[in-house]
C-alpha positions as CSV (number, residue, x, y, z in Angstrom):
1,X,52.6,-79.8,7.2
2,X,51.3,-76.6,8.9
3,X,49.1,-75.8,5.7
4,X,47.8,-79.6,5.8
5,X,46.6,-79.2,9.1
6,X,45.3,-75.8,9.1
7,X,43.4,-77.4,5.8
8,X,41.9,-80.5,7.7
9,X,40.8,-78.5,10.7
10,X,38.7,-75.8,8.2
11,X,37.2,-78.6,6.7
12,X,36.5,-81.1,9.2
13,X,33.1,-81.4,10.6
14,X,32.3,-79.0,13.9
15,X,32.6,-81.2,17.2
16,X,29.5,-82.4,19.2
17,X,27.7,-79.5,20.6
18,X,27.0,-81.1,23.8
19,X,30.6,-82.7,24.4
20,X,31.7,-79.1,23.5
21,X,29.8,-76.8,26.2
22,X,30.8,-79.8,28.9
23,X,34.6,-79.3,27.9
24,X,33.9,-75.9,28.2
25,X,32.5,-76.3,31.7
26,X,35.7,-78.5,33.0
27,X,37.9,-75.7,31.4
28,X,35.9,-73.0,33.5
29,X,36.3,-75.1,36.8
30,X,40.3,-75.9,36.1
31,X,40.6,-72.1,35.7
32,X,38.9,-71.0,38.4
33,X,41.2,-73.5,40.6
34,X,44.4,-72.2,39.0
35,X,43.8,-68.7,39.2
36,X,43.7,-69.3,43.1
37,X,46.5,-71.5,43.2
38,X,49.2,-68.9,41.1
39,X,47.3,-65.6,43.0
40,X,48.2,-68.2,46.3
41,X,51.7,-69.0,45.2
42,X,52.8,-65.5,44.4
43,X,51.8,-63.9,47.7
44,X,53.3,-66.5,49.8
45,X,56.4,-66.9,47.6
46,X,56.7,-63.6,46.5
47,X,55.2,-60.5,48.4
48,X,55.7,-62.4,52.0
49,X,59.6,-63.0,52.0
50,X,59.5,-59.0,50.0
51,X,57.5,-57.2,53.0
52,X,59.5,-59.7,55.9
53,X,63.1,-58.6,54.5
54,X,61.4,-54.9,54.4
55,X,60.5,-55.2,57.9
56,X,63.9,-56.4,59.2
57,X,66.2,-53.9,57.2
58,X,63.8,-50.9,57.8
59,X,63.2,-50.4,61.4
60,X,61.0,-47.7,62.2
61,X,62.1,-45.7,65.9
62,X,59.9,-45.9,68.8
63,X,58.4,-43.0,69.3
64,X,58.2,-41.9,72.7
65,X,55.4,-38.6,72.0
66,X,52.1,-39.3,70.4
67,X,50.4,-36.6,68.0
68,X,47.5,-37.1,70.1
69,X,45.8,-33.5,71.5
70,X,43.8,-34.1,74.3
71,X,40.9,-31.2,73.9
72,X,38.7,-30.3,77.3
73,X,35.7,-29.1,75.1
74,X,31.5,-29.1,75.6
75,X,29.5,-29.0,72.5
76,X,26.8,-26.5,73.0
77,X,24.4,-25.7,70.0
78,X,26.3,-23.1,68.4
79,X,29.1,-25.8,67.4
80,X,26.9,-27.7,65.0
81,X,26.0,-24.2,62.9
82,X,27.9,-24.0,59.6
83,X,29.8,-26.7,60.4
84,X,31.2,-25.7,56.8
């Protein structure tokens, strides 16, 4: 049965060009809308709930110092020679 179709679809006659390159267009437009809705689904149904259950069991500690280095300097001339 495989062979007889395989057969019948080498040797039947090439489908209408025009109905062809506007299937081809409405394929194009359906993909484009389905990539957007699976890249939508797995973010909000997959990476969401992962980085909200990451949030709650990983608290980070308040940090009460900051890294922060306040520096009392004036630029003069000199500081912008070899500045590498």
């Amino acid at each position: 049965m495989a062979g007889g179709t395989l057969l019948l679809g080498l040797l039947s006659v090439p489908p209408i060009p025009w109905l062809l390159q506007k299937w081809m267009v409405l394929l194009h437009f359906i993909g484009r809308i389905n990539t957007k809705i699976l890249l939508a689904i797995v973010f909000f149904g997959v990476l969401t709930p992962i980085a909200w259950m990451y949030r709650f069991f990983h608290k980070s500690p308040k940090k009460e110092d900051s890294s922060f280095v306040q520096r009392e300097h004036t630029f003069d001339a000199s500081d912008f020679e070899r500045t590498f």
